[in-house]
N, C-alpha and C positions, 0 to 999 in steps of 0.2 A: 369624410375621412372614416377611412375603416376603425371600427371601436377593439383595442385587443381586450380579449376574456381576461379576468382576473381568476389564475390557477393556485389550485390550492396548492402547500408545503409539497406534500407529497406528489402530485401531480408534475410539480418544476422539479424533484428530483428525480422524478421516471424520465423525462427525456431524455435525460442522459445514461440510462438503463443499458441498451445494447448495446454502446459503447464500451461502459465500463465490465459488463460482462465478456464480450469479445477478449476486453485486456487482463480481465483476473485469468480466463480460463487459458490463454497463450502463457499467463505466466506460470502456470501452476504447470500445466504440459512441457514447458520447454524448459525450465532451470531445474535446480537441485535438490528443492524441497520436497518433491514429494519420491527422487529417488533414493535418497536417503531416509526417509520416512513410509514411506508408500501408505501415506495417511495425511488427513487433511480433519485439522481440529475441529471440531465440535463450538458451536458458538457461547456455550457456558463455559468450557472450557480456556478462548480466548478472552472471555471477562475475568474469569478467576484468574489470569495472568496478569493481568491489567493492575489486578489487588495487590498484586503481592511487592515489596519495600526491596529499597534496594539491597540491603543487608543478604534475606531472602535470595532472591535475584543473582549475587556473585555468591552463592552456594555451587560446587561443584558440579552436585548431581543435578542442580537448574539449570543448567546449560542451554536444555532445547527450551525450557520453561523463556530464558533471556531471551532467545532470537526468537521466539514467537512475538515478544513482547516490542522489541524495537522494530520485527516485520510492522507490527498492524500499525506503527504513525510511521515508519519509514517508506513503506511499500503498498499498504491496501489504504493508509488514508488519501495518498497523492492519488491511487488508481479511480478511487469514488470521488476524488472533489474535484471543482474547477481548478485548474491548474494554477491560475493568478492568486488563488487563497491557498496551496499550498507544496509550491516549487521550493526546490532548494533553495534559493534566497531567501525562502521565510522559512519555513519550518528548522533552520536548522541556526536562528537566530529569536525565533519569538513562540510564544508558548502557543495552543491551539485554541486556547481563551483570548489572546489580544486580539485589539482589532488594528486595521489599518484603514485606509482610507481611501473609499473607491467612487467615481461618480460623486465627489464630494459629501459623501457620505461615510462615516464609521462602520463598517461590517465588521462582525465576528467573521477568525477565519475560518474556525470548524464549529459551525452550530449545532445544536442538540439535535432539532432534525436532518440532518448532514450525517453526522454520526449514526444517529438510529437507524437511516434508511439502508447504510454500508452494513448493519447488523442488521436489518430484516434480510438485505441482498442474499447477505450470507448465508442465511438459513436456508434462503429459499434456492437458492443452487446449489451447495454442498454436493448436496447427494449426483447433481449433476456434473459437475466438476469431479467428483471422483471416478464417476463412469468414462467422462473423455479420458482421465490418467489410466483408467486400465486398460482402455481400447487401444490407446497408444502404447502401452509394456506390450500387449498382444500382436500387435499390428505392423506395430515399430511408427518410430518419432511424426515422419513425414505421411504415412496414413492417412489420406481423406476420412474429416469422421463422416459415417452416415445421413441423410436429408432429406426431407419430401416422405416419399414413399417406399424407401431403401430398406433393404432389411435391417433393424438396428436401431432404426432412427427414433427410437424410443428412446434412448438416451440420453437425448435434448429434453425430454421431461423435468421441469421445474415443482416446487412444491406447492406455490400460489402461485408464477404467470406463467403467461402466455402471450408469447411473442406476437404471434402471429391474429391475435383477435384486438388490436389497439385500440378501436375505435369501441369496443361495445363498452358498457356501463360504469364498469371498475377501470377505464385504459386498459386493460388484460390482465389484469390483476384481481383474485378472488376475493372475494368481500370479508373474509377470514386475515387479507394478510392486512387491513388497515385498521383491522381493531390489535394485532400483532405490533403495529408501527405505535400504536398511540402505546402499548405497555413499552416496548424500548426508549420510545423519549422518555415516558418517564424513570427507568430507570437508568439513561445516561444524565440525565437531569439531577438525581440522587447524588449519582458519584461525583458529579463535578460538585455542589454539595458541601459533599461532605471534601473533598479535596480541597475546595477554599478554607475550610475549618483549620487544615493543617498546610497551608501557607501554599496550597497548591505540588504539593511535593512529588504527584501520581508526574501532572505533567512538566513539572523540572528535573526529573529523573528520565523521562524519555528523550529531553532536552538534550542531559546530559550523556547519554547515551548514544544519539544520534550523532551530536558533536566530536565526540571521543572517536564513533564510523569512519566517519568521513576527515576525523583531524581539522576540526574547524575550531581558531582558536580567537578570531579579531570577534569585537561586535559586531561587526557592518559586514557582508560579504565584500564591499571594496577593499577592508582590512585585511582581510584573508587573501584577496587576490596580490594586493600590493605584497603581501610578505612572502608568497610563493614568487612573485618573476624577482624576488631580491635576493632568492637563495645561488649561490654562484655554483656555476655549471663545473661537473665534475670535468676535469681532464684526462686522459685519456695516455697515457706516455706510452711512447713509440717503444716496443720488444727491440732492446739494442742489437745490433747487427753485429754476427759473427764478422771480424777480418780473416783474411785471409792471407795465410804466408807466402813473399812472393819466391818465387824459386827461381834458376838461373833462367829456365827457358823464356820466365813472363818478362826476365830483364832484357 
């Protein structure tokens, strides 16, 4: 029987690496965030969002500060995680600390290396992802980006991997970015932390947030579905029909 390797933290969450890059960088190119911004946050800058109460938060001038904040567990945690630990029936009912039960086992749904690794990602494409959004403002939306030996295709330049070298020493990844990974776990390891200190409040406020999104109000998403097919369907009344006077000729 073939024996499988036992891969490290990091190593099981590179595999799913060009996946998840393929999906941030469509998302970031094809919606609205970065036409209305034509900018793409900074990774201290998405934690310093992360800090801030909700008080804070429904401050006016926070506005972009808010939607950054319910992006990164609405939209970039589903894009880096497996899907099963964090689809809309879970996240938008249980915190990213519980666990559930998979393989008859209790998993955390978002682990500290989980997390950390979507904040090394980030770093280390940023700068790439802002280059496919300008190529597309230049280009226009449907534009093939550049590849190979194209002119341009610099672009694809990351700031630790490389795609294309998987097999050598690092997976393709530079020996810089995994001592990078070990300071992110430990400082998502802090914040959760200190977050249980205050009753967990970081992530029952993105809870609440997400919920509020989407209008989710049962416990269970069966609850939520049952209350939406009970709501009764609007009617629709027919525009009454002019008559018409009969005159001698119609008699």
């Amino acid at each position: 029987m073939c024996k499988i390797p036992k891969l490290s933290p990091f190593k099981l969450l590179t595999i799913n690496f060009n996946f998840a890059d393929a999906t941030i960088s469509g998302y970031f190119t094809q919606t609205d965030w970065w036409k209305r911004h034509k900018a793409l946050p900074k990774r201290e800058e998405i934690w310093d969002v992360l800090q801030l109460s909700e008080s804070e938060l429904e401050k006016p001038e926070k506005s972009v500060e808010k939607q950054l904040f319910l992006w990164y567990y609405d939209q970039w945690l589903p894009a880096i995680l497996p899907r099963e630990f964090w689809k809309e029936d879970i996240r938008y009912y249980k915190l990213l600390t519980d666990t559930i039960e998979i393989a008859g086992k209790q998993k955390v749904l978002v682990t500290v290396s989980s997390e950390a690794f979507g904040l090394l990602m980030w770093e280390n494409c940023r700068e790439k992802w802002i280059n496919f959004c300008d190529f597309k403002d230049k280009n226009g939306e449907k534009a093939p980006l550049p590849i190979g030996k194209e002119e341009g295709a610099e672009l694809h330049l990351a700031k630790w991997s490389d795609g294309s070298a998987g097999q050598v020493k690092y997976g393709g990844w530079k020996e810089e970015a995994y001592v990078r990974f070990e300071a992110l776990k430990k400082e998502v390891k802090e914040w959760r932390n200190q977050d249980a200190l205050s009753g967990k409040s970081g992530q029952k406020l993105a809870f609440k947030l997400m919920r509020a999104a989407h209008n989710r109000k049962g416990k269970t998403p069966l609850e939520d579905k049952k209350k939406t097919s009970r709501k009764p369907k609007k009617t629709v009344q027919a525009a009454p029909t002019k008559r018409r006077k009969l005159t001698v000729e119609d008699e």
